[in-house]
N, C-alpha and C positions, 0 to 999 in steps of 0.2 A: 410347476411344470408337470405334462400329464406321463406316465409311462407308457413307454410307445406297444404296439401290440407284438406278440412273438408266438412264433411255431416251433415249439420245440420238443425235439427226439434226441432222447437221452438214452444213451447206449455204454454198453459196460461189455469190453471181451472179457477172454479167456484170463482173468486176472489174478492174480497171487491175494492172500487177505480180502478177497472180497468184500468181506462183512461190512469188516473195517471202511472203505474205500466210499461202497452204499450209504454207510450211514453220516461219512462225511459230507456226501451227497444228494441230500432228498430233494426232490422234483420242486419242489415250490423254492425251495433257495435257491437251487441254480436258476430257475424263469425270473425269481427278483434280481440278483449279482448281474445277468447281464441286461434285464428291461433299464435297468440303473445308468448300464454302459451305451444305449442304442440312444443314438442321435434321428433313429428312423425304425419304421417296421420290418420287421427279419422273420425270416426261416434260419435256424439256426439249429445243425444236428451238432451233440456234445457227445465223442467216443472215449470213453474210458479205457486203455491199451496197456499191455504187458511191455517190458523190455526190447522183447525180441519185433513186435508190430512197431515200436515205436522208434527203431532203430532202421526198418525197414522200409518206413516211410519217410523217415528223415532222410535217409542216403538216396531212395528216388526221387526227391524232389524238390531238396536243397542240396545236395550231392558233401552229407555230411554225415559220416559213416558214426554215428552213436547214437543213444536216446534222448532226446531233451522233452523239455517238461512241457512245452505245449508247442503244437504246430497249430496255423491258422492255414485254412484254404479259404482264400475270398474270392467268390465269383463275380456278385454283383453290389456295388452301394445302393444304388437305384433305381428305380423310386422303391424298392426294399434291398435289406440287407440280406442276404444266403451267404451261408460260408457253413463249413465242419471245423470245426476244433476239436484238435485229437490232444486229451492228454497219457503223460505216461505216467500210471502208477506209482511205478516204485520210485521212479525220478524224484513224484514230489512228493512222495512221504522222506524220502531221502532230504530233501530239500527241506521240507518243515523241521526235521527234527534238526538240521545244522541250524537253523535258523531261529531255532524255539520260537516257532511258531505253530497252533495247530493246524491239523491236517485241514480243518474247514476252512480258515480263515488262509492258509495260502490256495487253495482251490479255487477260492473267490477272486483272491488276486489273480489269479493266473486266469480265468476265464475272462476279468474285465480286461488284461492286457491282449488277450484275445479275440477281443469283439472289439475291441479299438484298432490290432491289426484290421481286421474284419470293413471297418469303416476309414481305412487310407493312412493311420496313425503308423509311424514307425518312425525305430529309435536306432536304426541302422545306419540312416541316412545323414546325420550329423547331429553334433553338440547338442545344438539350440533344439534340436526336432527328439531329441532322446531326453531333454531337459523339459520342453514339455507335453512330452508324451507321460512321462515319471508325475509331472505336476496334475495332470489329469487321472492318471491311477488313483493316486493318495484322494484327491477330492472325491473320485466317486466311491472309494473305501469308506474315507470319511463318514458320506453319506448313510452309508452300509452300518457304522458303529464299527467298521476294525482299524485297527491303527496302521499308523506308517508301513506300510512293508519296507521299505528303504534303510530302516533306523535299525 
């Protein structure tokens, strides 16, 4: 199967640990993690946020006053995919380390759970639709060389 084609604009705020964050981050891994995720061609901007942005989007726009680890904005499925994915820094270095996992290999999960928001996927909506939305992570991890997130 071909990889689909991607526009992407990879964006880093005001962040704590930068360094750290960039270099979990380089341009060509994140264009592979989600060309791996697209069912179709996308524009796809990727913001890398502090606490304080990530809490402040989350409260306008899911009316959920904290920071979580990734928000998807999807505009359109087709005939391309556009959305922003905002994640929150320290959220998921926080995240990795509970989960001994590294910082790069949950960035990757968290972006392809995000570009599957992105394309109609969601695990809010019940059981079966969260069971395999999860089953679709793992395989395109799989793809990827990282293991289970789930495990």
């Amino acid at each position: 199967m071909a990889l689909k084609q991607l526009s992407l604009s990879l964006q880093f705020g005001d962040i704590g640990d930068a360094k750290r964050h960039r270099a979990a981050l380089p341009r060509h891994a994140v264009a592979r993690w989600i060309r791996h995720a697209l069912d179709s061609d996308a524009e796809i901007t990727v913001r890398i946020v502090d606490a304080e942005e990530g809490q402040a989007l989350n409260r306008s726009y899911r009316q959920k006053d904290y920071a979580t680890n990734v928000l998807t904005f999807d505009y359109t499925q087709e005939p391309l995919v556009t959305a922003d994915l905002v994640l929150c820094a320290p959220v998921v270095a926080k995240e990795a380390r509970e989960n001994h996992k590294t910082l790069k290999d949950h960035y990757a999960h968290l972006l392809v759970h995000g570009v599957l928001h992105a394309q109609g996927w969601d695990h809010e909506t019940g059981e079966t639709d969260a069971q395999a939305m999860e089953a679709r992570e793992v395989q395109i991890l799989a793809g990827l060389g990282i293991r289970n997130p789930y495990r």
